[in-house]
KOLDREN-903722 format. One line per 5 residues: number of its first residue (from 1); their letters; for each residue x, y, z of N, C-alpha, C, O. Coordinates in steps of 0.1 Angstrom, whole numbers, plus 5000, padded with zeros to 4 digits. Layout:
<pts>
NUM> A> X Y Z X Y Z X Y Z X Y Z; ...
</pts>
This chain:
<pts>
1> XXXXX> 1115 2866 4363 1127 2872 4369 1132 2864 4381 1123 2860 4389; 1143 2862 4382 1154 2857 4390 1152 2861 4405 1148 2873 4406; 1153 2856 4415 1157 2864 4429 1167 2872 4433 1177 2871 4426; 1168 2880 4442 1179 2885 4447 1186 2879 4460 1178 2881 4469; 1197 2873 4464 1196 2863 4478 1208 2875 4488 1219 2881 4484
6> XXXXX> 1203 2876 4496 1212 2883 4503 1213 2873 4516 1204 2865 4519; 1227 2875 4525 1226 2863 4537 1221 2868 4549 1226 2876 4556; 1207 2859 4550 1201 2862 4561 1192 2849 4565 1190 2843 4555; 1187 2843 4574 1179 2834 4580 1173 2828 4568 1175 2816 4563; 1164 2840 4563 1150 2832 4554 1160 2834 4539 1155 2829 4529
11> XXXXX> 1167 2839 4538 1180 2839 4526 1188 2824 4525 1192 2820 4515; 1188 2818 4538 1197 2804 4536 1191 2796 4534 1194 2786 4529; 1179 2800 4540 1168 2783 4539 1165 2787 4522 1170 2779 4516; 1162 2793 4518 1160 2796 4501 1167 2786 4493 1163 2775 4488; 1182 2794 4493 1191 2788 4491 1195 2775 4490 1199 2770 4480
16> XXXXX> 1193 2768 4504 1198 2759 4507 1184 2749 4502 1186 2737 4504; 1173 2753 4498 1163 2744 4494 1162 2744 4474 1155 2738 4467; 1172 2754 4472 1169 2758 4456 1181 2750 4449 1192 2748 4452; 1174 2745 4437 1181 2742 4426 1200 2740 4426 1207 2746 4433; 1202 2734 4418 1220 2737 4420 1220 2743 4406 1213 2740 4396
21> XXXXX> 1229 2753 4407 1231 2759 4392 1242 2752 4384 1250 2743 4386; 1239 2762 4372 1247 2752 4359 1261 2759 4362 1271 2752 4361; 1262 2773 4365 1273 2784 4366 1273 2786 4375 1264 2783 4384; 1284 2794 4375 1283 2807 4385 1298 2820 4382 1310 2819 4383; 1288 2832 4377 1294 2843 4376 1302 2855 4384 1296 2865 4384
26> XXXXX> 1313 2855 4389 1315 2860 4396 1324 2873 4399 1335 2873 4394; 1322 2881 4404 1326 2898 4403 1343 2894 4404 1345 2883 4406; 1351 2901 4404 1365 2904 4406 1370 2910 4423 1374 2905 4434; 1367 2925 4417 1371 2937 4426 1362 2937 4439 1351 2935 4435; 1361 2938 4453 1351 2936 4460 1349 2926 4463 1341 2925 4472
31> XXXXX> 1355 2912 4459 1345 2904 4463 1359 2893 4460 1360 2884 4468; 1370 2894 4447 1383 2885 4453 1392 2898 4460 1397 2899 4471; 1392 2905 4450 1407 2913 4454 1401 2925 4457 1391 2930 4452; 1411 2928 4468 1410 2944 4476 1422 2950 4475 1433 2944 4475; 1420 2965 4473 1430 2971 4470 1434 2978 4482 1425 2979 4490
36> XXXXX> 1448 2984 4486 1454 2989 4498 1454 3002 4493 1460 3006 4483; 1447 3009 4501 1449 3025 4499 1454 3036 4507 1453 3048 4504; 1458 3032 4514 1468 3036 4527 1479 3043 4525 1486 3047 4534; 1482 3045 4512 1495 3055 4510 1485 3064 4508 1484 3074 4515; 1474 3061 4497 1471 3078 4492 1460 3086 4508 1457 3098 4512
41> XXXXX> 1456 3072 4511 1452 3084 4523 1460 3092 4534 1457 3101 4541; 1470 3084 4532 1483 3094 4538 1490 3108 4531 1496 3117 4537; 1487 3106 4517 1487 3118 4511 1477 3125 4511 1479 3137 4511; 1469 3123 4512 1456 3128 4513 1455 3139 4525 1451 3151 4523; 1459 3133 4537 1460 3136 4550 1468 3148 4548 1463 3158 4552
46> XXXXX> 1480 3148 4543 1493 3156 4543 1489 3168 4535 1492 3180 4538; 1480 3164 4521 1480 3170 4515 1468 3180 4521 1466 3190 4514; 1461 3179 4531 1449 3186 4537 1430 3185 4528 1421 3193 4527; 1433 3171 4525 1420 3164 4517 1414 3156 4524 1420 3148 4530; 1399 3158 4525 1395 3149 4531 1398 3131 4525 1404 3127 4515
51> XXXXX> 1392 3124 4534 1398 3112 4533 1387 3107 4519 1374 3106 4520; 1395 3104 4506 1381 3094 4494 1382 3107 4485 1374 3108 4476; 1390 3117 4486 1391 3125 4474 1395 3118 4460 1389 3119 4450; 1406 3112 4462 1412 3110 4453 1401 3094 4447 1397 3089 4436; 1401 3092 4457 1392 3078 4451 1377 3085 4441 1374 3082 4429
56> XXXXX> 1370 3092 4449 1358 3099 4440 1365 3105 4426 1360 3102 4415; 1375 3113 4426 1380 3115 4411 1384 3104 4404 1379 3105 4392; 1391 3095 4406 1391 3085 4397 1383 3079 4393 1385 3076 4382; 1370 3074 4399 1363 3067 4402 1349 3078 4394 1339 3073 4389; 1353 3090 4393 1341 3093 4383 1337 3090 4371 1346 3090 4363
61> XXXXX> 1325 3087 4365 1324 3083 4354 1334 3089 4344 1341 3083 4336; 1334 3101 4345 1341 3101 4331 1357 3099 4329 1363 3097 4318; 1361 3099 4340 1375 3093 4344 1375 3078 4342 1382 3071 4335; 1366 3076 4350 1371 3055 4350 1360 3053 4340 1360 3065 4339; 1353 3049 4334 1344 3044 4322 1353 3041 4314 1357 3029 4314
66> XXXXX> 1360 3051 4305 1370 3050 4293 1383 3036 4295 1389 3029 4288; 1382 3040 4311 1395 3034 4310 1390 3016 4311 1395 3007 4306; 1378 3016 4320 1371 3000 4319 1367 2998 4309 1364 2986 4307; 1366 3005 4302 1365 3001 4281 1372 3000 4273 1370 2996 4261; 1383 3005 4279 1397 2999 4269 1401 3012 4267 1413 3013 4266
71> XXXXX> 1393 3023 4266 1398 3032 4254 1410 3046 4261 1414 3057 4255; 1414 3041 4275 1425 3051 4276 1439 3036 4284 1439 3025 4288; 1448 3048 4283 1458 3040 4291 1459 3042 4305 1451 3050 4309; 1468 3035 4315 1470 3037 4331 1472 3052 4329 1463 3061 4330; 1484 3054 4325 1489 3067 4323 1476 3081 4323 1473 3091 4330
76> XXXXX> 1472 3075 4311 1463 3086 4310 1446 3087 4322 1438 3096 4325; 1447 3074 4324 1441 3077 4335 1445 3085 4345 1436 3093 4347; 1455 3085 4353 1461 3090 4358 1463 3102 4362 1464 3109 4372; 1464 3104 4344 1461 3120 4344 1452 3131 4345 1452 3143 4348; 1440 3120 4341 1429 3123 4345 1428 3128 4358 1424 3140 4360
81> XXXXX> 1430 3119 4370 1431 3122 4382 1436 3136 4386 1429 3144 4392; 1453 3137 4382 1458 3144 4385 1450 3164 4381 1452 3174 4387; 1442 3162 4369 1438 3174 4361 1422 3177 4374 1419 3189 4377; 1415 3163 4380 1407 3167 4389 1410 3166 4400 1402 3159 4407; 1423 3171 4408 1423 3171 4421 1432 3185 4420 1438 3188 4431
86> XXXXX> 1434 3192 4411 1441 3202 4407 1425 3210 4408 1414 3203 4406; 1424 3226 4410 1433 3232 4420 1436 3234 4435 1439 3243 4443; 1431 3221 4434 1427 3219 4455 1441 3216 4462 1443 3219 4474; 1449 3210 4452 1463 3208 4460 1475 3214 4450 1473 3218 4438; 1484 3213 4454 1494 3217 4442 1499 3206 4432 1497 3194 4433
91> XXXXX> 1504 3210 4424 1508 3198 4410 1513 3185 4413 1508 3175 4409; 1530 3189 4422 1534 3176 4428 1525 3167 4437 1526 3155 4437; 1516 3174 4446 1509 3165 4453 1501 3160 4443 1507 3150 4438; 1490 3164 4436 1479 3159 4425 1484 3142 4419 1479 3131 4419; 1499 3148 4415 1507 3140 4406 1511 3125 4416 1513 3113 4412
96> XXXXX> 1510 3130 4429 1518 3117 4437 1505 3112 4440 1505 3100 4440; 1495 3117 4443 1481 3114 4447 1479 3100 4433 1481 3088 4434; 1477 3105 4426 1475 3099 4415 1479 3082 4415 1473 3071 4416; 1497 3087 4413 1504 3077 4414 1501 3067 4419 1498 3057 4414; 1501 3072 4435 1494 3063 4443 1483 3053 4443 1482 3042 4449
101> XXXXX> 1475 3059 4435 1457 3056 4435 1458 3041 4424 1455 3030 4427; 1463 3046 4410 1467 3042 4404 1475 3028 4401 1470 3019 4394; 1484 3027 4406 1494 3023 4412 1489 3010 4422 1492 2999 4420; 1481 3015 4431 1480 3006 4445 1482 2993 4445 1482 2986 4435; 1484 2988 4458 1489 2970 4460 1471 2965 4460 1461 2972 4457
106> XXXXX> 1472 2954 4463 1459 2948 4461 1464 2933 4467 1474 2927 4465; 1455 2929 4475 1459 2912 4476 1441 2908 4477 1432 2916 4475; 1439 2892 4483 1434 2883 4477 1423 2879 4489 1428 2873 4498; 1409 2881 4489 1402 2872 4502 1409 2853 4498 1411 2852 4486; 1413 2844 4505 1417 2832 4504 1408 2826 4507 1409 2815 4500
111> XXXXX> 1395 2826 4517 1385 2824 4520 1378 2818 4507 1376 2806 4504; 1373 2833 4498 1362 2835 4486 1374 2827 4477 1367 2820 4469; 1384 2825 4476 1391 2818 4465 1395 2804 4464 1398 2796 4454; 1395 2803 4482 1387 2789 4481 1377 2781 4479 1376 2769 4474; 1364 2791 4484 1351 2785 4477 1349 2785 4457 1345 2776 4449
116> XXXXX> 1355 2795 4455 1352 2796 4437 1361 2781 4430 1358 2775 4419; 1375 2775 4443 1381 2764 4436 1376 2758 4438 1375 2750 4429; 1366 2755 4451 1356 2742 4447 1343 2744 4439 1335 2735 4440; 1341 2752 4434 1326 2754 4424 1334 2752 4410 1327 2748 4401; 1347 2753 4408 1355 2750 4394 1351 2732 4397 1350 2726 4386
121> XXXXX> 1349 2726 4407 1351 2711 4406 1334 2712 4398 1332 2710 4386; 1327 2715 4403 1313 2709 4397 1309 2720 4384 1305 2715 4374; 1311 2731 4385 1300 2741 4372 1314 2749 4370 1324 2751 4377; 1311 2753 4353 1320 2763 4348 1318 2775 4358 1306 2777 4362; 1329 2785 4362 1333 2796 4368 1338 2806 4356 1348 2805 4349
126> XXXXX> 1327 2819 4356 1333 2826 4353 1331 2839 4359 1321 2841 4365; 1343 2849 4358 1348 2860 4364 1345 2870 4352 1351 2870 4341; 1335 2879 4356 1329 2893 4350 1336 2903 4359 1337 2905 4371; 1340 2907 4347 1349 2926 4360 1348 2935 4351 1348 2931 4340; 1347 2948 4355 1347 2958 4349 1359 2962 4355 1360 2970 4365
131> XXXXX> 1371 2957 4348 1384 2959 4347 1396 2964 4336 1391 2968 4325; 1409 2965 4338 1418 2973 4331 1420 2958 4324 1419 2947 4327; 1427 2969 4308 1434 2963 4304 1445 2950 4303 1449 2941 4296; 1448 2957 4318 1464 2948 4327 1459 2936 4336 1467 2930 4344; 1445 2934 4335 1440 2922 4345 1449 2911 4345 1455 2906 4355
136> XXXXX> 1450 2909 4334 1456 2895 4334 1472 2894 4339 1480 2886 4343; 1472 2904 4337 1491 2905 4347 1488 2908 4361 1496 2905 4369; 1475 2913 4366 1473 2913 4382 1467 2895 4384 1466 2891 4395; 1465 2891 4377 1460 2879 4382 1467 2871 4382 1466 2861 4389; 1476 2873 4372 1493 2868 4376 1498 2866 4385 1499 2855 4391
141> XXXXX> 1502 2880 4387 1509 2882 4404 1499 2878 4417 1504 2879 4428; 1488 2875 4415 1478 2871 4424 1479 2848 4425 1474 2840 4433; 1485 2847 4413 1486 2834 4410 1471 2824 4410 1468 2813 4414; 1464 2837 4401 1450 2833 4399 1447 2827 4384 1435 2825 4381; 1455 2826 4377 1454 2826 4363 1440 2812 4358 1434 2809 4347
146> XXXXX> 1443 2806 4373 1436 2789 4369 1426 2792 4377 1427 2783 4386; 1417 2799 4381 1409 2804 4390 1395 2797 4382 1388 2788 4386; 1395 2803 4370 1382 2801 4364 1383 2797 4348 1393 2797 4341; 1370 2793 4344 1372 2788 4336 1372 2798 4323 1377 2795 4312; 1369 2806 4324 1369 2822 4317 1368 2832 4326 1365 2831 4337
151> XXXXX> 1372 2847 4317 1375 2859 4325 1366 2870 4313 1370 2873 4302; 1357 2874 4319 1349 2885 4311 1356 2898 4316 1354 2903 4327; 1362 2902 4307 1366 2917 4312 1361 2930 4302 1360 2929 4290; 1358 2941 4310 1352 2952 4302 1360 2958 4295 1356 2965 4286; 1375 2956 4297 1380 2968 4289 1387 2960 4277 1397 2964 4271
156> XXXXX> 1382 2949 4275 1384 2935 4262 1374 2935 4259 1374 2939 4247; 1361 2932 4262 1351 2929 4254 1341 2946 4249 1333 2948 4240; 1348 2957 4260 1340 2973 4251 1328 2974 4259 1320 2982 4254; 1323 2967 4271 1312 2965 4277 1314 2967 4291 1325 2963 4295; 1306 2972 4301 1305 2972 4313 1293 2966 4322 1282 2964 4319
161> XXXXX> 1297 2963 4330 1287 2961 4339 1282 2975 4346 1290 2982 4352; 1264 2981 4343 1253 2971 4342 1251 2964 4334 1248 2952 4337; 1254 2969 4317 1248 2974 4304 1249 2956 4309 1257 2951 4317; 1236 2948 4301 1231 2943 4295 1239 2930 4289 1239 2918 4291; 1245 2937 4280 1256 2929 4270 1265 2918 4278 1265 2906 4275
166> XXXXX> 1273 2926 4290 1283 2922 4293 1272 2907 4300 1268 2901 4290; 1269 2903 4308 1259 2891 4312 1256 2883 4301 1255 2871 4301; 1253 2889 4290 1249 2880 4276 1264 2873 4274 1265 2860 4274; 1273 2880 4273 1291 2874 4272 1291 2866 4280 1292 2854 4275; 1288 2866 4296 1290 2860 4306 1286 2846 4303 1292 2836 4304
171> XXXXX> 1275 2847 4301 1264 2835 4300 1268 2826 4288 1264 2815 4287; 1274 2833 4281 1277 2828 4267 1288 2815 4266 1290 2804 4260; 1296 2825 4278 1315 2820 4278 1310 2804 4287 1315 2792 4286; 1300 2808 4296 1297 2797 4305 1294 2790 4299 1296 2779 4305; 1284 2788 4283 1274 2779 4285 1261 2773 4289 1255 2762 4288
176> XXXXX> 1258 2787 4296 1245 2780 4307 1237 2792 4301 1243 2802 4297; 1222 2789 4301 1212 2795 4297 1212 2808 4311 1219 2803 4320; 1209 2819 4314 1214 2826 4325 1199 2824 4334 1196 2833 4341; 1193 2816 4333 1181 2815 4345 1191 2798 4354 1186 2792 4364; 1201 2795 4347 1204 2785 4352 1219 2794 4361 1224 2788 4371
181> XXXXX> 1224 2808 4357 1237 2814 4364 1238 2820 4378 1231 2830 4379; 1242 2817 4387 1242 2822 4400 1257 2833 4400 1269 2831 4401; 1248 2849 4398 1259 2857 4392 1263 2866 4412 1253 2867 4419; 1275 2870 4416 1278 2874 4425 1285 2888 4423 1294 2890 4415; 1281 2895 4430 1286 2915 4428 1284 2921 4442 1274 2917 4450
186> XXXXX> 1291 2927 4444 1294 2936 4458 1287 2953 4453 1290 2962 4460; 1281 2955 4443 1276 2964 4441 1263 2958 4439 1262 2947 4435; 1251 2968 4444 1237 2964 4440 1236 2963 4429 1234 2951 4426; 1236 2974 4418 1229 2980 4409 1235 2966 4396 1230 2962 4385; 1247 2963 4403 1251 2954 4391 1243 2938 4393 1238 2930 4385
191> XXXXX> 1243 2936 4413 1233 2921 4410 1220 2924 4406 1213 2915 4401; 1215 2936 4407 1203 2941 4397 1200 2939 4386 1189 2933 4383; 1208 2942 4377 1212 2939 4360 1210 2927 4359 1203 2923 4349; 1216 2917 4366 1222 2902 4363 1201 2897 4366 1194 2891 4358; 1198 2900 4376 1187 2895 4383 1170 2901 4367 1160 2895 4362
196> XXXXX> 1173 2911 4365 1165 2915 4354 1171 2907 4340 1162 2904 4332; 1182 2903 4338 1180 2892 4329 1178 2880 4329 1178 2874 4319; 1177 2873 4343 1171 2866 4347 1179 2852 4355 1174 2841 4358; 1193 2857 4358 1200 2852 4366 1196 2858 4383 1191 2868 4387; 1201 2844 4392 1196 2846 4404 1211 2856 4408 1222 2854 4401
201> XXXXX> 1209 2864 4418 1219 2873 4421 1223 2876 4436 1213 2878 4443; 1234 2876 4442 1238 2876 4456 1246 2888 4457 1257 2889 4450; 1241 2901 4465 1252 2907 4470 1261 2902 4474 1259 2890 4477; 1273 2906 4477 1288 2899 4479 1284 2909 4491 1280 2921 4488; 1286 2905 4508 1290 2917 4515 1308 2907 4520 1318 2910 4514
206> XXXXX> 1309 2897 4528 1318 2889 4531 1314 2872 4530 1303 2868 4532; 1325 2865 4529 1326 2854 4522 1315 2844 4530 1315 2832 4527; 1308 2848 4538 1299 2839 4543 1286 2837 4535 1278 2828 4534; 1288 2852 4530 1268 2854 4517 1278 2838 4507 1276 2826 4506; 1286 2847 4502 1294 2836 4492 1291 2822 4492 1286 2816 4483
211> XXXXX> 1296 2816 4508 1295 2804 4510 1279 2800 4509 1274 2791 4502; 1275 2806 4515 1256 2802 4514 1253 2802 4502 1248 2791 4499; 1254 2810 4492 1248 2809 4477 1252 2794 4474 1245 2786 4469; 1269 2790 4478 1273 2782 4469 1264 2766 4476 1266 2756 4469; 1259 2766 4484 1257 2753 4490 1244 2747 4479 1238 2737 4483
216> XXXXX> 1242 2750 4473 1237 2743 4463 1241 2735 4451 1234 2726 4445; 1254 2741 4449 1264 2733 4438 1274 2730 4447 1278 2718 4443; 1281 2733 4458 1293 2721 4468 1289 2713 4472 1295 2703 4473; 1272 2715 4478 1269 2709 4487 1271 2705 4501 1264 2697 4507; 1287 2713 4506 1286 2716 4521 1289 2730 4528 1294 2741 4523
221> XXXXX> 1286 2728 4538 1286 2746 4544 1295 2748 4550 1296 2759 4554; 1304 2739 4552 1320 2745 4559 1317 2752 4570 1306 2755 4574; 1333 2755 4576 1327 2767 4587 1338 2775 4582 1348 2772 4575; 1333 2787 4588 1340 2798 4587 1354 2801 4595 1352 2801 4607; 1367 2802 4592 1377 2804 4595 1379 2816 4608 1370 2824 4609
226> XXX> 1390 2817 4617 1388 2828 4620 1393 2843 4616 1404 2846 4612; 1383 2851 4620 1384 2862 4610 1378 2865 4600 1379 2875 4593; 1370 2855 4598 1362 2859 4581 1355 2866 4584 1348 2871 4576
</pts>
């Protein structure tokens, strides 16, 4: 079994003394793109909700699962939402809540999306998400389309991150045996998964863990901009 590296003192000397990898796998949501949620917590507020209602209903399994596996539309996600925040608010709010959630803007760490274009120079890059359908039109408008060298997505391949599968795709799309993939996730439970099959695994908290994992395949440590 693989390590877990998180960025800390005896975390960089590891790192910075370990192997260069063949890959590197890396999360989407959390860790390039952040979503703006500031309208719906404005409805939220208006609507007399505490603040992450509407995020916890979407966000419940049985709402968002379907929809990261392909098997419903925006829409009908949506409606999902709207049917569990009903009867706490009235219809038109539920419905605008939704919208919102749904809907939201999203932009880009530039930081993390500069380190992943220089790891495209030495090892294949690929991007695992437990994502919609419509990824590839947000990565569009994000003008990411050349980011990596493949894009594992859950609601294309029927697979999610933990399950198992989706890391076998990953590893597959890369090429590299996965004790050779340096996989990256802003959720534990998922660098967990990656680390039990026997990829080394880095919580994502901000782009400095990022930079340290990579200094074994760029081979320099940059500095940090201000504000990172």
């Amino acid at each position: 079994m693989r390590r877990t590296e998180q960025s800390s003192p005896a975390g960089e000397q590891a790192l910075g003394a370990a192997e260069s990898f063949g890959a590197v796998l890396c999360d989407i949501d959390g860790v390039i793109r952040f979503f703006d949620t500031s309208e719906v917590t404005r409805l939220e507020r208006a609507a007399g909700l505490p603040e992450g209602t509407t995020e916890s209903v979407g966000f419940a399994p049985e709402n968002d699962l379907p929809l990261l596996l392909g098997t419903i539309t925006r829409e009908e996600w949506a409606d999902s939402i709207v049917r569990g925040l009903l009867p706490r608010v009235a219809a038109h709010e539920a419905e605008a809540l939704a919208r919102a959630f749904s809907m939201a803007d999203f932009r880009v760490d530039e930081t993390v999306v500069d380190l992943l274009r220089q790891v495209r120079e030495h090892c294949p890059l690929v991007l695992v998400s437990n994502a919609t359908r419509w990824l590839d039109d947000d990565l569009a408008r994000l003008g990411l389309t050349d980011l990596a060298h493949s894009v594992v997505n859950s609601s294309l391949v029927g697979v999610a991150k933990p399950d198992r599968r989706i890391y076998e795709i990953a590893a597959e799309r890369a090429g590299v045996a996965p004790d050779r993939c340096l996989f990256v996730d802003d959720r534990q439970e998922n660098v967990d998964a990656a680390v039990a099959f026997g990829m080394t695994g880095v919580l994502h908290r901000d782009a400095t863990d990022l930079r340290t994992a990579l200094l074994p395949i760029t081979g320099r440590a940059g500095t940090a901009p201000p504000g990172d």
